[in-house]
ZAMARGU-4260 file (C-alpha; in steps of 0.2 Angstrom, whole numbers, plus 5000, padded with zeros to 4 digits):
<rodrens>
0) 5604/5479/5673 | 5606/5477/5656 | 5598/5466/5640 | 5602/5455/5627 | 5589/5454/5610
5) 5590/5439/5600 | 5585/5436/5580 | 5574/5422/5588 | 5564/5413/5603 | 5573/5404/5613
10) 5565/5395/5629 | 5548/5407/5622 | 5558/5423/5622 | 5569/5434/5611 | 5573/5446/5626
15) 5584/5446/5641 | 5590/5453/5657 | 5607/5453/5658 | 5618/5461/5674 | 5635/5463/5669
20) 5641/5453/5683 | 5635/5437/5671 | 5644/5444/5659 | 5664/5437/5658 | 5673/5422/5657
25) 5682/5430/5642 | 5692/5419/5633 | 5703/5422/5618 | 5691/5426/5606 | 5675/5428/5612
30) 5664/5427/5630 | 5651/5420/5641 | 5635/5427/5646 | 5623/5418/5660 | 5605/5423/5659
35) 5599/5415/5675 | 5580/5421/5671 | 5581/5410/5655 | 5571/5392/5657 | 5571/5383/5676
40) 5590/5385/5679 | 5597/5399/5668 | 5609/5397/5651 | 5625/5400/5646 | 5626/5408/5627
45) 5645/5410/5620 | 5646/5426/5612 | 5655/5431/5597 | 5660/5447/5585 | 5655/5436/5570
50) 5652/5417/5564 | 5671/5415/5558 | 5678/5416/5577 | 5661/5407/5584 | 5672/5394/5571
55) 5690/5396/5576 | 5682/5396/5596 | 5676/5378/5590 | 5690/5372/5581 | 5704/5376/5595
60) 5693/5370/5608 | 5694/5350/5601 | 5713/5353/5596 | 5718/5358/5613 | 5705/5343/5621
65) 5714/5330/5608 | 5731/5337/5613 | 5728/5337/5633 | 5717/5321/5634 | 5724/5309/5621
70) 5713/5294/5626 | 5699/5302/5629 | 5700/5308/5611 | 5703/5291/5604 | 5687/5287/5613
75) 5678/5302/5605 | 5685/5300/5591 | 5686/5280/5588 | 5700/5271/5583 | 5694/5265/5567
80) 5691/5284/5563 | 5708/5289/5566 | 5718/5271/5559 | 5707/5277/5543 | 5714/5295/5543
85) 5732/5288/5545 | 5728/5280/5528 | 5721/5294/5520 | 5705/5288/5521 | 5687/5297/5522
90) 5679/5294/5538 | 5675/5304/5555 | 5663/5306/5567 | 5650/5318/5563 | 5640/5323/5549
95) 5652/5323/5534 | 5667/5312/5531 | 5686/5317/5530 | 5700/5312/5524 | 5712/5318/5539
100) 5709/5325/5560 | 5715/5341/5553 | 5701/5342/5540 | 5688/5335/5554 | 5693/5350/5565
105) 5692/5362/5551 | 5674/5358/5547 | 5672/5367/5566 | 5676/5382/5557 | 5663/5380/5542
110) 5649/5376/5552 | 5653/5379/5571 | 5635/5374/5575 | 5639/5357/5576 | 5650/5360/5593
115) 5634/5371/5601 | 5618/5365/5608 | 5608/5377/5601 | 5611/5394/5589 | 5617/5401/5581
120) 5607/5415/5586 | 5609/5432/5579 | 5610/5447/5593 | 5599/5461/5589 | 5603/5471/5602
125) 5612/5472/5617 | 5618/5485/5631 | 5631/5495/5628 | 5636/5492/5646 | 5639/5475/5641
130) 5648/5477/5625 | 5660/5488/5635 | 5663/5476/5648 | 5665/5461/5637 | 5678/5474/5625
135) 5668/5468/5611 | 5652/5469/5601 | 5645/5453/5598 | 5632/5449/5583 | 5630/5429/5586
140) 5627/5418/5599 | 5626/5399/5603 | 5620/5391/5618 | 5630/5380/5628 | 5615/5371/5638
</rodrens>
């Protein structure tokens, strides 16, 4: 067993048991962690080195949804969001307004929050057990729910 210390409460803790068999799922640039003793049914937190690849994380994972679900973009997206990008117009889901789907996915990588449930969430501490099986150190976190 191992832990994982957050900057702040979440679900009334900042502490957690971790076993390194909930650790994993590794993807390109960052990992999953499970906490199943956190809330009812346990949480899922994606891990990161830093806030810039918690950002990229977010960014590719809309680019490769557009690319391999096209109409269930356009239904995310809206089609009056997209005709207006095509003519270089502000507009966009979300909180601010863009002038292109390259610019809406880049503002993943200024504020990946808005992809998360919850966080980001500073990692205090974690075991070294972890950090080595995962083959990184993380130092944010985001709940994925």
């Amino acid at each position: 067993m191992s832990f994982i210390k957050f900057d702040q409460d979440f679900s009334g803790a900042q502490f957690f048991v971790v076993r390194e068999e909930d650790c994993g799922d590794s993807f390109a640039i960052g990992a999953i962690i499970e906490i199943p003793s956190c809330g009812t049914y346990g949480h899922s937190f994606c891990v990161f080195e830093d806030e810039e690849q918690a950002g990229d994380h977010a960014r590719e994972y809309w680019r490769d949804y557009i690319e391999s679900d096209p109409r269930e973009a356009v239904e995310i997206l809206g089609a009056e969001n997209l005709m207006q990008w095509a003519l270089g117009r502000p507009a966009g889901p979300g909180s601010r307004k863009v002038n292109s789907l390259e610019e809406w996915l880049d503002l993943y990588k200024e504020d990946p929050s808005e992809h998360f449930e919850e966080g980001p969430f500073e990692i205090e501490a974690i075991g070294e057990n972890i950090v080595k099986k995962l083959g990184f150190r993380p130092t944010i976190a985001y709940s994925m729910g």
